[in-house]
N, C-alpha and C positions, 0 to 999 in steps of 0.2 A: 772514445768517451771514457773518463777516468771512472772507475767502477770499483763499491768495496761491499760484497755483500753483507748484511745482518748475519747472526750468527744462526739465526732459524732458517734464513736462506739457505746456507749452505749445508743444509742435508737438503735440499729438497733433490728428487733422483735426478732431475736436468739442470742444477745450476752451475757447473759450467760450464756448458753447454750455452745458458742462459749468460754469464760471463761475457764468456767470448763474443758474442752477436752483439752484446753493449758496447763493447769497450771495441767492435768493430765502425761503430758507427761515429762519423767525424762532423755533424751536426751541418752537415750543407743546407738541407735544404730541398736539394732537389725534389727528393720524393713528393712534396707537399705541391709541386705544380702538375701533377698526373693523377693526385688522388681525389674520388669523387666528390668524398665527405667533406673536404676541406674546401674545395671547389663552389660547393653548395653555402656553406655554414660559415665560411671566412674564419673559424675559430683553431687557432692553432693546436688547440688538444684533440681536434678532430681530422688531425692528421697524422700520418706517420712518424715527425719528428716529436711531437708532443706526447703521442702512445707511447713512443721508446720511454722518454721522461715520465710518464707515469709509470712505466713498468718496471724504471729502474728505481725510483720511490718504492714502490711497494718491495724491492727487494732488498734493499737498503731500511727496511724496518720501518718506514716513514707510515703515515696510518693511512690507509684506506678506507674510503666513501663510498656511498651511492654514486656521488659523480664520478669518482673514477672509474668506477663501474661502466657508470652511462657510456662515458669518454669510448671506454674500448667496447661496448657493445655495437655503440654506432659506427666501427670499423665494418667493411663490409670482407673484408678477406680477401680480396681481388688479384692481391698481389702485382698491381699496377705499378707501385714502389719498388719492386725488388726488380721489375725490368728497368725503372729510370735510375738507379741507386748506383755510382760511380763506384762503389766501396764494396758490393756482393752483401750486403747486410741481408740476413735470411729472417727477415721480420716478422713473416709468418708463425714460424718458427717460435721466436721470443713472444708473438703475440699467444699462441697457445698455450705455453708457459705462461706468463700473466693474465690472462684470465681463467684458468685452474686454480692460480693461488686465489685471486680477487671474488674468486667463485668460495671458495673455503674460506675468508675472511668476511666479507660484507653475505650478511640475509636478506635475499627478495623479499619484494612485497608479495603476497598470496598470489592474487594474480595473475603478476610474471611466471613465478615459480608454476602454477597450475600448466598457464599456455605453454614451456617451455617443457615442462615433463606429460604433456602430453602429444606436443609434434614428435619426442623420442619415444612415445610408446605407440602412434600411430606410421606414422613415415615410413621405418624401417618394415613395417609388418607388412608386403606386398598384399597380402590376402584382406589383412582387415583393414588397410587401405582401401585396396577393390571394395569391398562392402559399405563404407564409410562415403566413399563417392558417390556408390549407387543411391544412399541412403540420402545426400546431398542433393543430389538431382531431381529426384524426388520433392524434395521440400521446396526447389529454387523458387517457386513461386509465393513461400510464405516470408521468405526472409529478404530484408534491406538489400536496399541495392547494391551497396559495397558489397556487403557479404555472395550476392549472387554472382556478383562478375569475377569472384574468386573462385567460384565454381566452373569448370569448364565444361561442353555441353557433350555428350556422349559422342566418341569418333565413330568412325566405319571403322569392323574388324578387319582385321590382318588377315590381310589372303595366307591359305598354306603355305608351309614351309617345304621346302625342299627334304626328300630325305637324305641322311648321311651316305654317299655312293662313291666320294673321291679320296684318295693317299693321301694327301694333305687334308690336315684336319687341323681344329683349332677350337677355345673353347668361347664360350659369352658370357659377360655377365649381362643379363638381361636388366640388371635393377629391381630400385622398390617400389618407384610409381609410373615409371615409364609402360610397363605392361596395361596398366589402366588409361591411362591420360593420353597416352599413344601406340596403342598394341600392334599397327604397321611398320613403326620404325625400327624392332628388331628383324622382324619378318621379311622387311626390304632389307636389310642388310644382308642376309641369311641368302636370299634370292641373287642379289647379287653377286655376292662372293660365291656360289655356286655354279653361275657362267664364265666365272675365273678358275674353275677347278678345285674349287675350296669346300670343304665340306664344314657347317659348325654344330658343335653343340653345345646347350646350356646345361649346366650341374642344377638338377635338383637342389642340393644340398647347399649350395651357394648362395647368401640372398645379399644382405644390402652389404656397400661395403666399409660401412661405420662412420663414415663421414659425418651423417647429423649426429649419433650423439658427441662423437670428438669435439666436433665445433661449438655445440652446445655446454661445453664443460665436461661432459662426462665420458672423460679416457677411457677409462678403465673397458664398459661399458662398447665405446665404439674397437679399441682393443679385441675384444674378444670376438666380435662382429668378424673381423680381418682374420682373426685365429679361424672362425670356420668355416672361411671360407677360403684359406691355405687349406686346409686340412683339406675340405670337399674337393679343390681343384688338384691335391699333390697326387693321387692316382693317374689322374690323366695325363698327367705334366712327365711322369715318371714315365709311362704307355708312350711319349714322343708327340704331346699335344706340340704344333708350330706356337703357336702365343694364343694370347688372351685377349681376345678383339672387346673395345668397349664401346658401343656409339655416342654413350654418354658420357661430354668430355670431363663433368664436376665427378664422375665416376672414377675416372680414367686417373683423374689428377691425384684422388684420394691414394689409389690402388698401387702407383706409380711411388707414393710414398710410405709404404710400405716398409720400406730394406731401410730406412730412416729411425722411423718410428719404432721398429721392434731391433734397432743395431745391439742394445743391450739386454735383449732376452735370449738367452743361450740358448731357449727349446724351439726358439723360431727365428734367430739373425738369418743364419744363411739360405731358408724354405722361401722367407720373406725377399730375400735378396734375388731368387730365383724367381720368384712371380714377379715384383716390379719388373725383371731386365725382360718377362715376357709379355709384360702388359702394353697393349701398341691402341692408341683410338682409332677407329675406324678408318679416319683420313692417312694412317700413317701403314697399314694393310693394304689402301688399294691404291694410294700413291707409288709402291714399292713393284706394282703389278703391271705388266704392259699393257696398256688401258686400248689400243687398235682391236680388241674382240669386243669394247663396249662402244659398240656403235650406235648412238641416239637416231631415232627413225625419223625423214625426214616429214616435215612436219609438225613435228613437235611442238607442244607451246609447255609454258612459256621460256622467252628467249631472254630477257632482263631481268637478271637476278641481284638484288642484294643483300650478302651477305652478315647477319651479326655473329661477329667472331666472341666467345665467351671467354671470360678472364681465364677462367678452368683450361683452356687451348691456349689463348696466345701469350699468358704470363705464368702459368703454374708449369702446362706440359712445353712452351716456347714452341706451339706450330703455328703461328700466325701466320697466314700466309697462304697456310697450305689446302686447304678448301677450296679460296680463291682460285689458286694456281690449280685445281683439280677441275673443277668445273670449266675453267678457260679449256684448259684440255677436250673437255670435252665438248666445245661448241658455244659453251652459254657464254652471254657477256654481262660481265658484272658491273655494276654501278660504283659509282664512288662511295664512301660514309664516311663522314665527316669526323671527327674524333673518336674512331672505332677503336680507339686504347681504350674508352671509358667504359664503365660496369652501368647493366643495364640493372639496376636495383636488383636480381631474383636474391642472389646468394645463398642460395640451399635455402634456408628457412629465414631470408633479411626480410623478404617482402611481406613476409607475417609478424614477425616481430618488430619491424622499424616500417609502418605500411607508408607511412606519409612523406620519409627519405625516396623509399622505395618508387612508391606511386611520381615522385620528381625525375627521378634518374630516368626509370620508364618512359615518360612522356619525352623527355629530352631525344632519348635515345629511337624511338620511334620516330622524332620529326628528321633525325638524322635520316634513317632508312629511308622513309617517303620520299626523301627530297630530289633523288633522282626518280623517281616514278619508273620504280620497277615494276614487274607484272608479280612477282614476287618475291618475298623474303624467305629467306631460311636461314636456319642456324644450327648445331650442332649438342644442345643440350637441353633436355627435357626442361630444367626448372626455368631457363629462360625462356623456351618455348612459350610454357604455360604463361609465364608472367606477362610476355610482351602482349597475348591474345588474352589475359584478362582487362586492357581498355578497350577491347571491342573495336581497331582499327584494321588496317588489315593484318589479315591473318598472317600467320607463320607457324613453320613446317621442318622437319627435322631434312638437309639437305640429302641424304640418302633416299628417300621418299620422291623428293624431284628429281633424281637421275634413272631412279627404276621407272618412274611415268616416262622419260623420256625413252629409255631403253624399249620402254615396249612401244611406243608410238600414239597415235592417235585414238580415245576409247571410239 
């Protein structure tokens, strides 16, 4: 795509960077038959071919609006496009750069601006999260219905952990809202990989890994998130940690992009380069494991499982697959899902900010799972977890959680 940026474009610290991703992209098309938003909306600027052209407007000096605001708000970040994209176009990429700038050009309404600067001051904050929900649940009974099905209803705590006792060792990032929303599924991880000989531990010191506020606009902000939690994990890393197990794959994908995003900070290119090449999701840890010591007792229920695989795994980290293939391993038998390239609406904070896109893709994406009448669902990331179980169909469960009930047998 022929590209000439404005003369303010070209200071900004990624243009060209920004460049190069435009003038990669040769206006096929393709992307716009895998992406959800387009899919949904039939409107060409709600897709990836039409975000490129707005974002290369807005670098080219052209003026920026609210709608073009809209345009790329309502992206959902899926990166569905860059797995069908013949050309390697890294759109994510260019999509973060254009709405940084569109972010510093066009002023929210109050509103937006409020809800949007306060999922980044709650979110990331594990603790006043935890309290925030507790505080939620509480009330569910005073508040609309929408609002209470967003609330999710208190789990069972997380059986103990194992203590550290084996030579291989590794670290976790535990998350920001996973410890509330689901406090078993680092705990099964932990239990597991301990019957493998694995030992983990979690850094205090480490919390979220910057991803909402990044995505939200605010680098800088999600930057520093990522700075300390290099920092918290380069002790351990330096001591001979194996990697950095994440269960959570929108975690994993962030983390993983790391050595990207800080290439041009001298105090952390190569720290950062050293965590991404150690950051592995959970499925990519006990795939690599001779899995014959995990033997499901017989008995066991359930036997039909279907899988929703999250954009975060099969288009950011490219494991699609491997879940599936994990679980067959071990016994279960999986269902079909019918267009399981498609995003199930969560998107880190899409289902709050775009609920009614959101609330479409969901339902979509639910009648998919159903349709072979598994006995269950599971998936591999907190924020669709939640999402999928706030329409109140069947449930769904982070898939680590169903191999450790299998592991141990029949309650």
């Amino acid at each position: 795509m022929q590209t000439n940026l404005s003369t303010e474009a070209k200071t900004l610290a990624r243009a060209d960077e920004a460049e190069s991703i435009l003038r990669s992209c040769v206006h096929c098309g393709f992307c716009n038959a895998t992406c959800p938003t387009y899919q949904l909306l039939g409107n060409e600027l709600d897709g990836p071919r039409g975000r490129i052209y707005l974002i290369k407007q807005v670098l080219e000096g052209e003026p920026v609006s609210e709608t073009t605001q809209l345009h790329l708000d309502r992206c959902l970040s899926c990166r569905n496009c860059e797995t069908t994209c013949p050309s390697g176009v890294k759109y994510h990429t260019l999509l973060d750069i254009g709405r940084a700038e569109v972010e510093r050009r066009v002023a929210r309404p109050a509103k937006d601006r409020l809800l949007r600067e306060g999922l980044r001051h709650l979110v990331p904050r594990s603790s006043l999260f935890a309290t925030a929900l507790k505080a939620g649940r509480a009330l569910t009974p005073l508040m609309p219905e929408a609002v209470r099905r967003k609330i999710p209803a208190a789990p069972a705590k997380g059986k103990a952990r194992p203590p550290v006792r084996h030579a291989r060792r590794m670290l976790m990032l535990e998350g920001c809202v996973q410890p509330s929303l689901s406090p078993n599924t680092n705990a099964a991880a932990t239990r597991v990989l301990d019957r493998l000989g694995i030992s983990v531990a979690a850094v205090a010191r480490a919390g979220c890994c910057g991803a909402t506020d990044y995505h939200l606009g605010a680098h800088e902000a999600g930057l520093n998130r990522a700075r300390r939690n290099i920092d918290a994990w380069w002790p351990s890393i330096e001591a001979g940690a194996e990697a950095i197990v994440i269960p959570a794959s929108g975690c994993g994908a962030f983390v993983k992009e790391y050595a990207d995003i800080f290439k041009h900070d001298l105090a952390y290119a190569q720290k950062a380069q050293r965590v991404s090449s150690l950051a592995r999701d959970l499925v990519e840890v006990l795939g690599a494991e001779p899995l014959d010591t995990l033997t499901p007792q017989a008995g066991h229920a359930p036997r039909r499982i279907a899988f929703h695989c999250p954009c975060t795994l099969q288009h950011a980290q490219k494991l699609g697959g491997a879940v599936e293939a994990l679980l067959r391993r071990l016994g279960f038998d999986m269902t079909a899902v019918a267009d399981a390239h498609l995003c199930c609406g969560s998107a880190g904070t899409y289902s709050i900010t775009q609920p009614e896109l959101a609330r479409r893709l969901r339902d979509n994406k639910l009648d998919a799972l159903e349709a072979g009448r598994p006995d269950t669902i599971v998936t591999a990331n907190i924020g669709c977890q939640t999402h999928l179980n706030s329409a109140g169909r069947k449930q769904v469960q982070h898939w680590i959680e169903l191999v450790e009930a299998a592991l141990d047998g029949p309650a």
